[in-house]
N, C-alpha and C positions, 0 to 999 in steps of 0.2 A: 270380641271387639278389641283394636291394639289402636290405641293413643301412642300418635310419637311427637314429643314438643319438642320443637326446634328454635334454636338461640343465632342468630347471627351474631356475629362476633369483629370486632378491630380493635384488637392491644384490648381486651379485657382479664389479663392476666388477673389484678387487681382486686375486682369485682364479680368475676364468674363463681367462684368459689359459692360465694354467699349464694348468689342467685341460685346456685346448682342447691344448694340446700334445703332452699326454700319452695322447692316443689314435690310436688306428690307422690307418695311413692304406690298408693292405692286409691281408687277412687270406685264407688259405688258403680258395677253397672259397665266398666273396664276390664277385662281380663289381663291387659297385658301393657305395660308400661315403658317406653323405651325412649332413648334424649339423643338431640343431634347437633351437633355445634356447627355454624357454618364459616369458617377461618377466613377471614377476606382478606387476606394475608397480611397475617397479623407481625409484628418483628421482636413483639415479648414471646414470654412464653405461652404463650394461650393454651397452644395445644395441650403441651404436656400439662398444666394446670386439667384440662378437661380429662386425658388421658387418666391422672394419677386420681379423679374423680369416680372415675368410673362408666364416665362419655359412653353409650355405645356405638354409634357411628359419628364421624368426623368427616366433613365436606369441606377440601382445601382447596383454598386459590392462590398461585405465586404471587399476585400481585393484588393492588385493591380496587374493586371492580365497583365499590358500592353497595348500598344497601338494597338497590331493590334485584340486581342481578345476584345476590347473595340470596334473597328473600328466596326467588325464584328456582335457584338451585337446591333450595334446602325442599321446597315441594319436590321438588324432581326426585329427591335421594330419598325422603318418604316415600312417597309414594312407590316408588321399588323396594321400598323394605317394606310393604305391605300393610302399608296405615288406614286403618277406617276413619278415623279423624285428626286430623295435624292441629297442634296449639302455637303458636307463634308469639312468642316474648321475648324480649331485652335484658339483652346480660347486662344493664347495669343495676337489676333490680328491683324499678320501678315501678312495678306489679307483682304485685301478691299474688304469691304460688297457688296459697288456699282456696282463690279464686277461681282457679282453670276447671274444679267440679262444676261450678255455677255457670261458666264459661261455655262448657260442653251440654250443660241438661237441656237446654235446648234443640240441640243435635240427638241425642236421648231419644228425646221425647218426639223425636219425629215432625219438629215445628219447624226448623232451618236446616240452611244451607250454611250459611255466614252467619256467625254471630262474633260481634265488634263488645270491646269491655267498655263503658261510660265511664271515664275518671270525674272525679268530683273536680271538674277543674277550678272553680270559684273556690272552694276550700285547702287547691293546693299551695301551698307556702312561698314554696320556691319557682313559682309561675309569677312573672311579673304582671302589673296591671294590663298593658299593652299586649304581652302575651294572651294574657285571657280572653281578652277583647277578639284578639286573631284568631284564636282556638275557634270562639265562637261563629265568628264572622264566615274564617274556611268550613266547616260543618256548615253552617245556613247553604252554602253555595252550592257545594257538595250534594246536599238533599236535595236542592230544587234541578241538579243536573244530572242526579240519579234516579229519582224518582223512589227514594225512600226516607226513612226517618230515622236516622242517625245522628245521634246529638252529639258524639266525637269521632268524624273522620278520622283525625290526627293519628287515634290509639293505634298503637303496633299491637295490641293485647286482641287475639282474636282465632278463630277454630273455626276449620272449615270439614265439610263431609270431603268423603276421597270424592264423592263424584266433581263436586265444587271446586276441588282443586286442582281437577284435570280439564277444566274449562277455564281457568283463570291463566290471563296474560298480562304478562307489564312489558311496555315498547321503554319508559322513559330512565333512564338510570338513574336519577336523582331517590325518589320513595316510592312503596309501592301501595302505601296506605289509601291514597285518594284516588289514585286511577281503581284499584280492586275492584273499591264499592260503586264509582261509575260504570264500571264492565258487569258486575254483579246486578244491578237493579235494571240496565236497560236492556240485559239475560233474563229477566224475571227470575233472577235466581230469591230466593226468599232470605232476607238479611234484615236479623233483628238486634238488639241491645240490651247488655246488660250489664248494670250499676256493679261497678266494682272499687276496690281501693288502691291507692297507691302506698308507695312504702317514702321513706325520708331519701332525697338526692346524695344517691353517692360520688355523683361526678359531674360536669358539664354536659350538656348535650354534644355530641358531633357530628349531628347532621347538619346544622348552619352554623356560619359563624356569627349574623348578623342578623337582624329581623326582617331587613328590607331582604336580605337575601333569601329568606326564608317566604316573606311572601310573594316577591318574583316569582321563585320555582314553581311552586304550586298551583298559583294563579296558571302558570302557564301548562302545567300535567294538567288542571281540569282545562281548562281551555281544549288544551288538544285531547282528550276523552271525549269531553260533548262535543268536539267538531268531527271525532270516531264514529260517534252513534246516534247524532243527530246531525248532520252536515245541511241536508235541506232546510232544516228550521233556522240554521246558523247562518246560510249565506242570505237566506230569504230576509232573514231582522237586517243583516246589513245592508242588501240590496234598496230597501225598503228609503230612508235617505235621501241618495242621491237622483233615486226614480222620481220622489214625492216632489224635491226640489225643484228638478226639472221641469217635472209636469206641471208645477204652480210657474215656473219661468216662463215656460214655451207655453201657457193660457195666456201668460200676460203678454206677449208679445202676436199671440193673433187676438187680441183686444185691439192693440195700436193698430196693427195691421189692416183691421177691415174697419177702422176707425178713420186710414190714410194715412197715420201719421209711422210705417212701422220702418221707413229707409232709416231713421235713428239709432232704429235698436238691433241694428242685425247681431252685435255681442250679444245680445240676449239670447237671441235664436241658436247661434253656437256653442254658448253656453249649455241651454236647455237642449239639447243635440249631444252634448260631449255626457251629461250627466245621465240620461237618459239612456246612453250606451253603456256608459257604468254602470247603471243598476240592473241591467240585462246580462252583460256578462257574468258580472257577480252571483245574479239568479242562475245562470245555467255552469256555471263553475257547482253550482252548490246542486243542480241535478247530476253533472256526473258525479260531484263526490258521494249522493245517493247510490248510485249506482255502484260505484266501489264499492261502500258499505255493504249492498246487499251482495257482493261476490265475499267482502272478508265473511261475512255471518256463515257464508257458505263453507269458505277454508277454515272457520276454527269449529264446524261441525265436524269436519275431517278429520280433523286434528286431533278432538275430543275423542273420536271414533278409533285414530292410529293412537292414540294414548292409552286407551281402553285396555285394546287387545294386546300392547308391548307388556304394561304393566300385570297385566291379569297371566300372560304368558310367563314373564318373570318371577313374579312370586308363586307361580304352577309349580316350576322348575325348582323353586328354593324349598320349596314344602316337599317336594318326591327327595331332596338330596339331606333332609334335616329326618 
């Protein structure tokens, strides 16, 4: 069994060190142990920090793509060096190394696919009120639009089996934390939790710079997830509106109508006519986007299927040449 944990990385010359130390270097039930920095083109020294560590593989970008196209790439570079379970943590340290056994026994144990860390966020220090309150509020939303129970989205702290991460996509370049687990639960893929710790802030964050901007994005990655995976249920709740309105408009207007009085209200009639086409388009916008969906579910079986065989082909090749 080879664990390989991977660190995305921007200018954590600083910080990696530490991080790099505080992880595992055996863990029950592991045979084989390997680290993968993913450079999102950093302009300190990152690298040779991770180099002069001991790094074993290093995935470079000239320029900085992101965290979640960084995320992405570092599955990809595992998964070719032949990982049965990928760990996913932050070079700034903010997770406990000792953690990633507890992290994985779930995978172990043959109970998940995904498994996400719980930070104690109410007990974190350096978490402002508002913060907290957001943590909470994106997790709520998150479970009700993945259809699991996950009490911290947010966490980047999290292990996935190889199979689970050869079925995992991210479209959005901002994070790749909250689409996963919406792709993950409405896959039936099985994504559990577990309580872990945080370590003291050694830096700022630099994935927002602001809150509001921090809940924009998000709002907007699950947005466009649940309109990925449920598009019918999504256009239906909108549709639902401007249909309802009309249809109480265009009643009240054949009231007057066959009442005598309705040459008055012809605005009404066009009204309940314009809204009434609204909610119809809107409804059939949201059956073709059904339809898409059931052709993507189709393309990322394929997908899963040409990932399979590249990868399984790949490390064939590295094992006849080792």
């Amino acid at each position: 069994m080879k664990l390989i944990i991977q660190i995305p990385c921007y200018n954590e010359a600083e910080t990696l060190t530490v991080t790099l130390n505080d992880l595992p270097k055996d863990i029950d039930g592991i045979d084989e142990i390997e680290y993968l920095i993913i450079n999102d083109g950093s302009v300190d020294n990152t690298v040779e920090v991770a180099r002069k560590w001991g790094v074993h593989h290093i995935v470079n970008f000239n320029g900085n793509k992101g965290l979640a196209k960084g995320f992405m790439a570092g599955l990809d570079a595992c998964l070719c060096y032949g990982a049965d379970i990928i760990v996913n943590t932050d070079a700034d340290n903010q997770y406990c190394g000792d953690d990633i056994a507890k992290l994985i026994q779930p995978i172990l144990d043959k109970k998940a696919d995904m498994v996400i860390g719980e930070r104690p966020i109410d007990e974190t220090e350096h978490f402002s009120w508002l913060k907290k309150k957001l943590q909470h509020l994106g997790s709520w939303v998150v479970r009700k639009a993945s259809n699991t129970d996950i009490p911290d989205a947010p966490s980047g702290f999290r292990a996935f089996t190889r199979d689970a991460a050869m079925r995992i996509n991210v479209i959005n370049d901002y994070t790749y934390t909250l689409e996963t687990i919406v792709q993950a639960g409405r896959n039936h893929m099985n994504v559990v939790s577990v309580p872990i710790r945080t370590n003291p802030e050694l830096r700022q964050s630099r994935l927002f710079h602001s809150m509001f901007g921090y809940v924009k994005k998000s709002m907007l990655t699950i947005l466009r997830a649940f309109l990925m995976y449920k598009p019918l249920y999504c256009f239906t709740l909108v549709s639902i509106a401007p249909s309802v309105i009309g249809l109480g408009i265009g009643i009240r207007f054949l009231i007057y109508f066959f009442n005598g009085r309705g040459n008055g209200h012809t605005q009404s009639l066009v009204l309940a006519c314009t809204l009434l086409i609204m909610g119809f388009i809107t409804f059939m916008i949201g059956m073709v986007a059904d339809v898409i969906s059931a052709n993507r579910k189709i393309l990322e079986d394929v997908q899963y299927h040409t990932r399979k065989i590249e990868y399984d082909l790949l490390n064939s090749q590295q094992k006849k040449e080792e």
